[in-house]
Each structure stands twice: as structure tokens, then as C-alpha cells.
N, C-alpha and C positions, 0 to 999 in steps of 0.2 A: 266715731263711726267712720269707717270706710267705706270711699265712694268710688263710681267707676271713672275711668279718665277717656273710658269714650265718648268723643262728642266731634262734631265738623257743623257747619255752618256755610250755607249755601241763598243764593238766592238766584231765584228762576223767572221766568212771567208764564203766564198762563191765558192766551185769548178767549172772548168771550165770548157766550153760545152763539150770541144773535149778532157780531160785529166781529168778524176776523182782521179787523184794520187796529185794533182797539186790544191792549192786554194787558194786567193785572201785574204786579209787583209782587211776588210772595219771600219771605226770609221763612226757607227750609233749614230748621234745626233737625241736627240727628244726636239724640244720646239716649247708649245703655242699651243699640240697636234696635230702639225706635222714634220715629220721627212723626214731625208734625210741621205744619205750616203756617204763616201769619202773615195776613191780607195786610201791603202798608197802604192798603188804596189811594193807591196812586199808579195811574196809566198811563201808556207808551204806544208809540206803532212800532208790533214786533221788528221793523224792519231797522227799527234804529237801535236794537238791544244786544249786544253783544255777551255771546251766552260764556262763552270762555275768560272772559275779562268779569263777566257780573256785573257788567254797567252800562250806561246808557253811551254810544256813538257820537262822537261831535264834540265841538268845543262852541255852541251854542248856550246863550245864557240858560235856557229850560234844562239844556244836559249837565250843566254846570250846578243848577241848585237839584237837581232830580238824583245825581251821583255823590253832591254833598250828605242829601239826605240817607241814601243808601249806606253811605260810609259812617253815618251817627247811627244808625240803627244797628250795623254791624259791631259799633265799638259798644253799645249798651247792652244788647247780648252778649257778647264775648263777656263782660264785667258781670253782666248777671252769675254767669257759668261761674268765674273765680269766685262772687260773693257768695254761693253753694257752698262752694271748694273750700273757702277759708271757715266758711260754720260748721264744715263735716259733716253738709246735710246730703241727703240721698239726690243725685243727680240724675234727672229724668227731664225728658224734651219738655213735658206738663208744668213740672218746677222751674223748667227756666221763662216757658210761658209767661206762670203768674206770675215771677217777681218781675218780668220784664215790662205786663202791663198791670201792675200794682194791687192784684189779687193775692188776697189773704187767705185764699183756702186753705185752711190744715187738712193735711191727709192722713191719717190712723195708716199706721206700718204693722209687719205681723211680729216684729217682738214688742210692741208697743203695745200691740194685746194680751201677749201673751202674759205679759207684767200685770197688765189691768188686770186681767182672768184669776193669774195667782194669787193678787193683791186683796182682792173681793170675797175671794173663796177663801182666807184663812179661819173663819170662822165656819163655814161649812163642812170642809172636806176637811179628814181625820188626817195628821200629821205625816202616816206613812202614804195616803190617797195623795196629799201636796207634794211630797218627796219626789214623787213620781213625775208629776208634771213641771218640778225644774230639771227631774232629767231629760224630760221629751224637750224643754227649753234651750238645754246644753246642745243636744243633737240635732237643731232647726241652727240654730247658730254656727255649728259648725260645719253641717251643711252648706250655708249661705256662704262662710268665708272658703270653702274650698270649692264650689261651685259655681258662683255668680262673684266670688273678689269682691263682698261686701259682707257689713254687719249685721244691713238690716237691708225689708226691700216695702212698697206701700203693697196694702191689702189688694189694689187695684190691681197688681202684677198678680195674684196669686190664679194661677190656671189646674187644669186638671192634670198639665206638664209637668208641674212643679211638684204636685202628690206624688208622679211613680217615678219622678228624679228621686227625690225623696225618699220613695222606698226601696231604691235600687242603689243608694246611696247607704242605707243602713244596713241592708242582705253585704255588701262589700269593706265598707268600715272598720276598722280598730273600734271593740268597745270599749266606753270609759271606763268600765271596771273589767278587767282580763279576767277576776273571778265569776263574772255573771254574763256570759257571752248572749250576745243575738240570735233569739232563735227566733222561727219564725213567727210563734203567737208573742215575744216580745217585742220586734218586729211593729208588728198589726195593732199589737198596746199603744205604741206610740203614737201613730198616726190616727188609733180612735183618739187619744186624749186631743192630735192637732183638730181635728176632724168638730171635736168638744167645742175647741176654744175658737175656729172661725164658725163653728155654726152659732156661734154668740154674736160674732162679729154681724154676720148677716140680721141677726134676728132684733139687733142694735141696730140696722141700716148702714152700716159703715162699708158695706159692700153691695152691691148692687146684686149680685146672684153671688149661691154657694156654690164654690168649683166642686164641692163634694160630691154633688148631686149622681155624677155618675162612676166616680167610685164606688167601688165595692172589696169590704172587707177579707181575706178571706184565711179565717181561725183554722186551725189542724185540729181534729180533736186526737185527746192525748188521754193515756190511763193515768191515773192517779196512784202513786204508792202509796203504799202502807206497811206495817210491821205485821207480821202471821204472829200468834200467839208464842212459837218459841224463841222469835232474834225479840218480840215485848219481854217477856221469863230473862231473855240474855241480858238488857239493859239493867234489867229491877235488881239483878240480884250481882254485880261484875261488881267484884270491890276496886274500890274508884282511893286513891291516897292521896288526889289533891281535892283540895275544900269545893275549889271552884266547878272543878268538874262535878261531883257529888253533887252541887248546888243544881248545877244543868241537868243534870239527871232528872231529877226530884220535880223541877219544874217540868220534862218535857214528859215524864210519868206519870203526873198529877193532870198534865192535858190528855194523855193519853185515858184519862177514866172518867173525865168530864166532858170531850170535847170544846172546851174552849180555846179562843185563838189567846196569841201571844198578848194583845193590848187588855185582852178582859180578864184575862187571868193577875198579872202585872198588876191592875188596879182593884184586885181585891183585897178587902176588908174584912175585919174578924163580923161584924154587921151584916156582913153577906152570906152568912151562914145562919142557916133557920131551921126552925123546926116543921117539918112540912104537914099536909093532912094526914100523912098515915105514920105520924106520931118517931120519925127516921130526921136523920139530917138532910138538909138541901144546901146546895148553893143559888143563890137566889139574886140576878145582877140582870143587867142588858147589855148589849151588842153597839160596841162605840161606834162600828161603821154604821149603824142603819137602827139605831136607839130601839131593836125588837127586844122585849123580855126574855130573859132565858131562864129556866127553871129546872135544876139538875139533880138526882136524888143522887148522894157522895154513897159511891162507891167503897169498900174497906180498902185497899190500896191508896185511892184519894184523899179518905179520913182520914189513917195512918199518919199520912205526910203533914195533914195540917195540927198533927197531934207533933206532931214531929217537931217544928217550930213553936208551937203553942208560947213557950216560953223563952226562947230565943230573944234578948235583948235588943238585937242588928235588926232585928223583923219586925218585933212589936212596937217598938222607938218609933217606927215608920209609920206606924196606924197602918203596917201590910199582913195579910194573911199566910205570907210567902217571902222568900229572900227575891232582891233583885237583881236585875242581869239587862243589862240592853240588849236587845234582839239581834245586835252582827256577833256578838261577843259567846253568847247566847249557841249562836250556829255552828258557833268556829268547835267553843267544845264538842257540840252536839258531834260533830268531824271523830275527833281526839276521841271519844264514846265509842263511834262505829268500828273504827280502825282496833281499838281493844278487844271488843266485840266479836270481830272478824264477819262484821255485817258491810258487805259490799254494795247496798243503798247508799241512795245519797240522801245522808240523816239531813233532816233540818226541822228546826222545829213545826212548819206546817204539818209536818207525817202525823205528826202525832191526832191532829184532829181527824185525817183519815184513818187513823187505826182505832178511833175512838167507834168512828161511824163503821167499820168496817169489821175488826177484829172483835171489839170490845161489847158491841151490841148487836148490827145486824146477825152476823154468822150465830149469835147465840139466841137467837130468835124473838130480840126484839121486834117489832113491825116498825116500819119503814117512816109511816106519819108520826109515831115517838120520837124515834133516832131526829127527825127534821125539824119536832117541836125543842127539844133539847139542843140542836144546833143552833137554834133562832132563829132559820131560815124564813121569809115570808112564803114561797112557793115551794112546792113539793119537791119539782123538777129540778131545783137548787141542789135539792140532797142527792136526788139520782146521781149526776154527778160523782158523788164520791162512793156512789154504792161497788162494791165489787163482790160477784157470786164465787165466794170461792170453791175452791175444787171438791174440800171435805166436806162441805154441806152439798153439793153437788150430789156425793157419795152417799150421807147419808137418806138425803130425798129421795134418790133413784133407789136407793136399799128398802125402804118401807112402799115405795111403788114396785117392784121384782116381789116384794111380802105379800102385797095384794093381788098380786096378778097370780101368785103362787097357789093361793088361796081360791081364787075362782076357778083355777083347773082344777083343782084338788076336788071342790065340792062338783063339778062338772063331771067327774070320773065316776063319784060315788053315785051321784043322782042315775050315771048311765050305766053303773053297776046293779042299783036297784030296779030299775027296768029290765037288765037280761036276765036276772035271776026270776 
């Protein structure tokens, strides 16, 4: 762990409210550009204190043991400071305090929770939800070392300076991956997951207030893509000569008719297909982020593909319903797809569950609380989200409203034809 190498060491006196003949002995420690002071109680008459020297005037026995003492205290903090230094602990005026007067307070630091937070959460949070929060991890980290010349810093330093350093530190940064740059809601991702893990700290007491408190997030809202029914027609039908890619396909077309994300589809089993109430096939699983039921009636495009593998060795070996593909690998073809294609989106396989919600049901007139029971969503609002009005239902709504209003003139004319006749 790196530490700062700011620190000085001073000592001053200080008279007292009710006796200005009479004044105080204090050792002013300064590090990490904050300071604090320590009563050695023990008094002087300011007039015998020599402020530039730092000691007591005279060669009187009293100045003599009063400047000895001064000069042990100086040489134990100084020692304290290198005993820091040689542990690689965080050096703050507080920490040379305690070890100077024999206090053992541990102080919880913010990657010290951050560890904690990850370490706890692996049973919780879904593998790709973790991922995430060592990324917000790497980025507090490296923060700290290109901002404050340390590894780490205590929870006690965390202020509301530190959040829009922070943020103003990520808007300007190299991201760690050049493929997936910093926008702003990833940005705002980050600092909710930092936001997560000190509001734990706090809620554990390990902070005395949340500097969160008057932060405020603030999201872009953004359209959602999706595929129109003919770049869907372009992928299904584009003869594809490597296996791999054809594989990618197949998966990101079979979410395209189910709506399922990449982890639920992945962990489907030949089991997970049932025969539903109205006597049709279902895929029939739940939602690893948020364990909600999902209940899908398979589509013939969907079914196709699972007839497709049915007997597939590579597939069924696996007890999978589907070949596999990890999710970057996964994307990269989804790329190599578009580009064939000559679909100028950027494929990835989340589109596909917007084109599910969007292309595949909404526009063809499913209702909205279907499409959101079938996504797994708990709240309605969740799906809006991905709803998009497109143009041609647009077209056709306004065309059977232009029908009826065509219609009330019509009988408007006749009715006022029958009156002048």
C-alpha cells in the first residue's frame, strides 16, 4: 500500500483562557494536509518559550528537563511516522496519534470495504451484477493512485469532494477497456455501485454520516435499439460458412422470439420446455437476476431452432437445450453478423430482447402487461422502457382513425342530404 510522505512536526504553546502568564505545551502534527494537536500537559510562562527554536529559553534545571522532554516526544513521534511507513499503512495525523498514545483503533478504509461488499455479495449478486463492481473497484483504485499518490484512504476521509473528484476523474480517464468507453450513464453506474457499498459502510456504523447524502445522481435517458422486422429477416435467413458464427446467430434469433437475456437462455434445459395450457409448447424457466418466473409460448422460429439441436451431441452431452458461447465471444460475432448484414446497429446480443419486446410482439399487437409478464419483469414501468411506437403501427392506427372520421362525414352528409330533400 502506498503512503503519503507528507508530514512536519511542530510544536507550539497555547495560554490559557483564565491565566495569560501560564501556557500549554502542544506537539502539532501535520500529515496527508491535516493536522491535529496533543496536550503534553505541561506549562511554561509564555515569555520563557522560544517559538522559533521550539523550546523552552534558559539553561535553568526546569528548561533543561522541560526541553529533554520535548525532544523524547519529538523523537517518538517521528518513530511512530517511520513505524507507519515501514508497514505500508495509511499515514494520517489520527494514525500517528494512536500509535503514539497506544490506541488500537482499527479504522475500515474504502477498498477494505469494498472487498468486504464483493466478498459477501458472491452468493447474492449474479456473476455478471459482481463483475461490475470489480470494475467500479479498479476505477476507485485508480483514482486514489493518480489523485491522492495512495492505494487506499480510511472511510473517515471520504467527503462529498471526493464523489465529483471522482466523477470528474471518470468523464476524463482512459477506459480500462477501449472497447466499452465511458459514457455517461456508465459513468453514474459506477458511482451508484460506490454509492451501494459506502451506504453499507454507514448502515454498519463504520462511518459516522453518508457523504452521499447530497449527491445526486444524474441518468440520460436513452432510446433503446432494436432490429425492424427486415435487418430480423436479414440475420435469420444471411448464409453464415463458419459454424461459430451460425451458432451466434441461432442463439441471438431464438432470444429474438422469446425474449430471454443471455444467462437464462444459456442455462436452458430440454426440462424447460413444457407443454402449456393451451395444449402448444412453452419455455418455462426464471430470471437469474431477480428469480421472477418467466413463462413463454415458443414461437415457430424459436421451436425450429430448438428442433435444430434436438440431437446435436455437443448440446445434448451438456444437458443444454442450445449450443454455448460466452457472452464477449458471443458479441464479438454478433459484430462479424451485422457487418455481413450491412446493418449499421450496434448488434449485441441485448438487442435481441428489445426486438423481442418491440418488433416481435408489441408492433404486432400483443398488449404491453403480456410482453412484461413474458419478460419477467416485476413492474410494468420496467418494460416501458423497452417499448418503442414504431412508425408503421403509427401508420396503421392513424389509417383506421382517417377510416372513422371518413365515415362520420360520410353519414353526416347523407343525414344532411336527407333533410334538404
Amino acid at each position: 500500500m502506498k503512503t503519503t510522505n507528507t508530514f512536519s512536526l511542530q510544536f507550539i504553546i497555547r495560554t490559557k483562557k483564565n491565566n495569560s502568564r501560564e501556557a500549554i505545551i502542544y506537539a502539532r502534527i501535520n500529515a496527508n494536509k491535516k493536522r491535529l494537536e496533543i496536550s503534553l500537559k505541561k506549562t511554561i510562562d509564555p515569555a520563557l518559550w522560544d517559538n522559533a527554536a521550539e523550546c523552552v529559553k534558559g539553561n535553568k534545571p526546569e528548561a533543561k528537563q522541560l526541553n529533554k522532554y520535548v525532544s523524547d516526544v519529538r523523537f517518538k513521534l517521528m518513530d511512530c511516522y517511520h513505524e507507519l511507513q515501514m508497514q505500508n499503512k495509511i499515514i494520517t495525523a489520527d494514525a500517528i496519534k494512536n500509535l503514539f498514545l497506544g490506541e488500537t483503533k482499527i479504522e475500515n478504509t474504502i477498498c477494505g470495504l469494498m472487498q468486504y461488499h464483493n466478498e459477501n455479495m458472491k452468493t447474492v449478486l449474479t456473476h455478471g451484477t459482481l463483475k461490475n463492481y470489480y470494475t467500479t473497484e479498479k476505477y476507485v483504485k485508480l483514482f486514489l493512485e493518480k489523485r491522492y499518490k495512495t492505494s487506499d484512504i480510511f472511510l473517515s476521509e471520504l467527503n462529498y469532494q471526493f464523489i465529483t473528484e471522482f466523477e470528474f476523474f471518470l468523464r476524463r480517464t482512459v477506459p480500462l477497456d477501449i472497447s466499452n468507453p465511458l459514457s455517461n450513464n456508465g459513468i453514474m453506474k459506477h458511482i451508484e455501485r460506490l454509492r451501494k457499498t459506502v451506504t453499507l459502510a454507514a448502515k454498519m456504523e463504520w462511518i459516522p454520516k453518508d457523504p452521499f447524502t447530497r449527491y445526486k445522481l444524474r441518468f440520460q435517458k436513452t432510446e433503446r435499439e432494436f432490429l425492424n422486422a427486415e435487418e430480423l429477416s436479414l440475420i435469420e435467413n444471411v448464409v453464415l460458412k463458419k459454424e461459430k458464427l451460425e451458432r451466434a446467430r441461432d442463439l441471438f434469433v431464438f432470444s429474438c422470439y422469446t425474449g430471454l437475456s443471455y444467462i437464462d437462455l444459456i442455462n436452458l434445459k430440454p426440462s424447460n420446455v413444457i407443454i402449456g395450457i393451451d395444449g402448444e409448447y412453452w419455455i418455462k424457466t426464471s430470471r437469474q437476476k431477480t428469480d421472477t418466473p418467466v413463462n413463454v409460448p415458443l414461437l415457430p422460429p424459436a421451436f425450429s431452432l430448438i428442433e435444430k439441436y434436438r440431437n446435436n451431441q455437443l448440446v445434448s452431452n451438456k444437458g443444454r437445450l442450445l449450443p454455448y458461447l460466452c457472452n464477449q465471444k458471443l458479441n464479438e460475432y454478433l459484430k462479424e453478423i451485422a457487418t455481413l448484414c450491412d446493418i449499421k446497429k450496434y448488434l449485441n446480443f441485448h438487442l435481441a430482447r428489445h426486438t423481442f419486446s418491440t418488433t416481435v410482439t408489441l408492433a404486432n399487437g400483443v398488449p404491453l402487461e403480456t410482453v412484461s409478464k413474458m419478460l419477467g419483469h416485476t413492474k410494468l414501468s420496467t418494460t416501458q422502457i423497452y417499448v418503442h411506437v414504431l412508425e408503421k403501427k403509427i401508420g396503421e392506427d392513424m389509417k383506421a382513425l382517417k377510416q372513422k372520421f371518413a365515415g362520420i362525414k360520410s353519414t353526416k352528409k347523407d343525414n344532411a342530404g336527407n333533410i334538404a330533400s
